[in-house]
Steps between C-alpha positions, in 0.01 A plus 500: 500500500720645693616238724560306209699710331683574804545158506635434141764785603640327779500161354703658207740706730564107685559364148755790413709490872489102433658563150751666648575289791544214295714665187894428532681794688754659216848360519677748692864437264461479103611213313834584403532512126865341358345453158725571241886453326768527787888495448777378671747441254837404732685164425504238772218745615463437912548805737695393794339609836584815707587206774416149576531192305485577134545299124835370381718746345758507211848478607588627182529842478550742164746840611189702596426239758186396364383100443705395144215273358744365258648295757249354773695383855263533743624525816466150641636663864184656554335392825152442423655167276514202670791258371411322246260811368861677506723220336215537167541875495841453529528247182281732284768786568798224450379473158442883429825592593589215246360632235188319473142565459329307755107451426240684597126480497511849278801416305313147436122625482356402789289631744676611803295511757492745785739715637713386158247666285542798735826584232303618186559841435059533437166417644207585417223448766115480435228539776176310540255527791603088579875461308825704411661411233885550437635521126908460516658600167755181447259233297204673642522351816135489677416521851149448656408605884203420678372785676304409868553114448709229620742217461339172424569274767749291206656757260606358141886669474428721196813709333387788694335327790146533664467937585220646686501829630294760639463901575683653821417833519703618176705171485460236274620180708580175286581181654646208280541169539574151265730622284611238229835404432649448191784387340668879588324526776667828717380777656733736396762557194816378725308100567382552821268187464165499737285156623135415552494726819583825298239827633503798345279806628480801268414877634435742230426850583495863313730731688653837405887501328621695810397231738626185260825721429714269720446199363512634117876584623573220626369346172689701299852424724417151435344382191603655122271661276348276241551624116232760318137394465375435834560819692326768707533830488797592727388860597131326581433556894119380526421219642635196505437099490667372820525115525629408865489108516623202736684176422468182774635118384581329800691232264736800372507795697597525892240817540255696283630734302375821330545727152322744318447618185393906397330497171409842325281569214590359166560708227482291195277254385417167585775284303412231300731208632497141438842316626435186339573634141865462599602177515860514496780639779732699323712486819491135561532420125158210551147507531327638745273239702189648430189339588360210248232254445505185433141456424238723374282657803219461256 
């Protein structure tokens, strides 16, 4: 009896270290959680690097020095454009500084794609063990990344391309590629148009105000304030949303190039926004080109 039970010990004691052996050691950083309403609510909306390439620019300038999003010039001079990318920036500001409107996939309603849609003033982001889903306020705009997954070996161009990404430590790393063109096709508010080739990778981490403080200046020396509605608290020095991200097209730009954008917490609600319902451009005097069918889907 009692080498049996001696016996039934030691077989359960093997059973119990085996158990152990074999469960998953714990992940040694957290899932970082983003989930939630984040704001950014500056016009033209890219941060220009500390140094190194970075986005066209506004040559237009209001008194206080900031961007004057009433009249888009980009700056066509800047060295990451390669000629002909520069001669299209430079006709898009040729007809601000004439007065006119150009189109643009939000002043249209059309999806954007990415970095464009990087310009909305709010996101909201939503977590799932396998996707992260991004929520942009203008015509509820709807992003879906695969988390630990790949590109197909053929990606179908999609308005906001094929994005996987995964967990690095407490980065969220998005890669995108096969982003559609459409009739407005540009990756930012002053034309700069983008090709097939376009890759955009996407670094989102939580960091302190103190240590994002620099580029929220250099925001704020470049891009003006958006109206009431989509703010942050200004006196709020938590943590914040900080999107770093990277921009290669060998058929437009001569180098990568880099931006940023620092999001803080929302403070109102989620808006309830459909572009669409506004058909007509009160600055052109015509229609806008909104999307249409010519056939039921159905």
């Amino acid at each position: 009896m009692r080498f049996s039970t001696g016996l039934t010990l030691s077989l359960c004691a093997a059973a119990v270290a085996a158990s152990v052996a074999a469960a998953p050691a714990p992940s040694a950083t957290p899932t970082p959680d983003f989930s939630g309403i984040w704001s950014h609510p500056f016009l033209t909306g890219m941060e220009p690097p500390k140094s190194g390439p970075g986005p066209v620019t506004n040559k237009s300038r209001r008194p206080t020095g900031v961007a004057n999003f009433q009249i888009l010039v980009g700056d066509y001079t800047n060295p990451i454009l390669k000629p002909d990318a520069g001669q299209i920036v430079k006709q898009h500001g040729d007809l601000s500084l004439g007065g006119i409107g150009y189109q643009t996939p939000s002043n249209q309603c059309w999806p954007g794609g990415v970095p464009y849609v990087f310009w909305d003033f709010l996101v909201q982001i939503f977590q799932t063990p396998d996707h992260v889903t991004m929520l942009y306020r203008h015509g509820n705009e709807t992003r879906r990344v695969r988390l630990n997954a790949s590109h197909p070996a053929k990606v179908t161009p999609s308005w906001y391309g094929d994005s996987v990404g995964r967990y690095e430590g407490d980065t969220l790393v998005i890669d995108t590629v096969g982003i559609k063109k459409g009739p407005f096709a540009m990756l930012d508010m002053y034309g700069t148009p983008f090709t097939e080739k376009l890759h955009v990778v996407e670094r989102y981490r939580l960091v302190d105000y103190d240590t994002a403080k620099d580029a929220i200046d250099r925001n704020a020396k470049e891009n003006s304030m958006a109206g009431e509605g989509w703010g942050f608290d200004p006196n709020y020095r938590g943590k914040v949303l900080q999107l770093h991200f990277t921009v290669e097209d060998e058929g437009v730009f001569t180098t990568p190039w880099t931006s940023t954008i620092t999001y803080r917490p929302a403070v109102n609600p989620w808006p309830e926004l459909i572009c669409a319902e506004n058909t007509r451009e009160y600055y052109n005097n015509r229609d806008s080109a909104i999307p249409t069918a010519d056939k039921p889907d159905f």
